[in-house]
C-alpha positions, 0 to 999 in steps of 0.5 A, spaced: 331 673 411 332 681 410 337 684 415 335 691 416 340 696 414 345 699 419 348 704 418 356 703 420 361 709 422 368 708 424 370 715 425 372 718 432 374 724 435 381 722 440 384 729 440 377 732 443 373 728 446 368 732 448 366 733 441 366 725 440 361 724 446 357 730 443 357 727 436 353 720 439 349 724 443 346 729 436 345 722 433 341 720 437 337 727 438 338 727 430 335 719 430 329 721 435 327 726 430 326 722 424 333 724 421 337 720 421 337 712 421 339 706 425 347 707 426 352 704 429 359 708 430 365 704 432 372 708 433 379 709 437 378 714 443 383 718 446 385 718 454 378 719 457 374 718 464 367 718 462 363 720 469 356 719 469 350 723 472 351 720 480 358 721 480 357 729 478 353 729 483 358 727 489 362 731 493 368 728 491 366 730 483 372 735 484 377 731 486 376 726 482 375 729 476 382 732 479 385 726 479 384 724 473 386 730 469 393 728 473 393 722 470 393 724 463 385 723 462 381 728 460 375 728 463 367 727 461 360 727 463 358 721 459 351 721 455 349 714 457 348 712 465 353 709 470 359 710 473 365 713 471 369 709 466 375 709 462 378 709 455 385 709 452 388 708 446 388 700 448 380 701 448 375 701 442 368 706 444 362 703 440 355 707 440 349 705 437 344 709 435 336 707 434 330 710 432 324 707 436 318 710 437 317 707 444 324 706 447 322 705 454 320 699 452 325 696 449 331 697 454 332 691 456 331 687 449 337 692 447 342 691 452 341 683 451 342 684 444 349 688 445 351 683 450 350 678 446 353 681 440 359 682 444 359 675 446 360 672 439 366 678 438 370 675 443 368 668 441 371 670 434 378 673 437 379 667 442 376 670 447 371 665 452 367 671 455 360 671 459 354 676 461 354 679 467 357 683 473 362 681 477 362 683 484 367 688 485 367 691 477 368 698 476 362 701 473 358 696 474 352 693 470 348 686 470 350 686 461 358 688 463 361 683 458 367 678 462 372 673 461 371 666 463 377 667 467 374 673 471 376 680 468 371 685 466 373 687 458 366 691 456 361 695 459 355 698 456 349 703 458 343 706 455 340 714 454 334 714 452 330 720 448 323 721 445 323 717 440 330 713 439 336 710 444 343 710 444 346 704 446 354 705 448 361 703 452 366 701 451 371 695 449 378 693 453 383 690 448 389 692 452 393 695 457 389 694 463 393 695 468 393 703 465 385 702 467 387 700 473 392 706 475 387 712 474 381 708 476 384 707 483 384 715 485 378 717 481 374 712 485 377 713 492 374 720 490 368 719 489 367 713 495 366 707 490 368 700 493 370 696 488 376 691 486 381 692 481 383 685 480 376 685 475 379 690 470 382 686 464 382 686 457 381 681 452 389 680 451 389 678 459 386 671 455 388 672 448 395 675 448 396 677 441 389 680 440 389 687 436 385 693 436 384 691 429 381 684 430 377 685 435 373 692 430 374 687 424 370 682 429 364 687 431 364 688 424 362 681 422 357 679 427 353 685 425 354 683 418 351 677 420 344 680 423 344 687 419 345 689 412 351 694 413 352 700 410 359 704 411 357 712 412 360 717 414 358 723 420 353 728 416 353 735 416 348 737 420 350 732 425 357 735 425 355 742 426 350 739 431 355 736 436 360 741 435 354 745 439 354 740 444 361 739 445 363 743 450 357 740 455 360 734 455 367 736 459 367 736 465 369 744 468 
């Protein structure tokens, strides 16, 4: 059987992470505009609480942007939907980029297929996880990724444009309780119940687990379902996303 290509690229941008949610946001206008392939970018992020559009638009947006920037975290409005989210040096961010000339349809066949894919990583790393939302979850969302012991260890949203999607979250390796830490006053800010014991990471089940391995992981089961293609960020997508950065950090 052909595997479709995929292109693969695994740079990322931790000390500015405006230009990094930038640089998945002009591929995704780039993939709509027929200028560049199906991508998936996998990278190290810096400290970050990504918010999305409805925590922006609450009254405590100020405060809980405050709150994490006390904390160490920059601050950014996150290109897919969702609620704010966190990133740290324990943590991978993955984006997938897909042209598709009728998006919208194929929403929940993306999700699935991500979901999935997670999935068989954990498998591979010694961690048992299933899909869906554990009740009191940060960020919740039905194709969260969870340990059979009960903790959160991936979330994931979409952004649809024209003619492409961009599929994107992250993956929590380790240091949980840092997650927990900033998420408890950035969600009291924004009035958002949730439960911290469901925030883990993949070392809450497999202790010895390293970032390495679990990226060496993602990387293997596309391998198994696309023919891969190491690349790196083009120019025009570079000068793009430095264009888009500063939208993407929350004022």
């Amino acid at each position: 059987m052909i595997r479709p290509r995929l292109n693969v690229i695994r740079e990322g941008f931790a000390a500015d992470p405006g230009l990094d949610t930038a640089t998945s946001r002009a591929l995704l206008i780039r993939a709509s505009q027929g200028d560049v392939p199906e991508t998936f970018r996998l990278s190290l992020p810096g400290r970050v609480v990504a918010f999305g559009k409805r925590d922006t638009l609450h009254s405590g947006y100020r405060d809980a942007v405050a709150a994490a920037r006390g904390m160490g975290f920059e601050a950014i409005e996150r290109l897919a939907g969702g609620r704010a989210a966190v990133f740290h040096e324990g943590a991978m961010a993955f984006s997938w980029t897909i042209p598709d000339e009728d998006p919208r349809s194929g929403i929940t066949q993306r999700f699935v297929e991500l979901s999935a894919l997670m999935v068989r990583t954990f498998a591979a790393v010694g961690v048992d996880a299933a899909v869906g939302e554990l009740p009191g979850e940060y960020c919740p969302g039905a194709y969260s990724v969870h340990t059979v012991t009960g903790v959160k260890v991936m979330g994931v949203g979409q952004r649809l444009a024209k003619n492409a999607a961009h599929v994107g979250g992250v993956i929590v390796v380790s240091m949980p309780q840092l997650l927990r830490d900033v998420l408890i006053p950035v969600y009291a800010a924004l009035d958002l119940p949730w439960d911290p014991t469901t925030a883990g990471a993949l070392q809450n089940v497999a202790a010895g687990v390293t970032l390495q391995e679990t990226a060496d992981s993602v990387i293997s089961q596309l391998a198994l379902i696309r023919e891969l293609a190491p690349t790196a960020i083009d120019a025009p997508t570079r000068d793009l996303a430095a264009n888009l950065a500063s939208e993407h950090v929350a004022a």
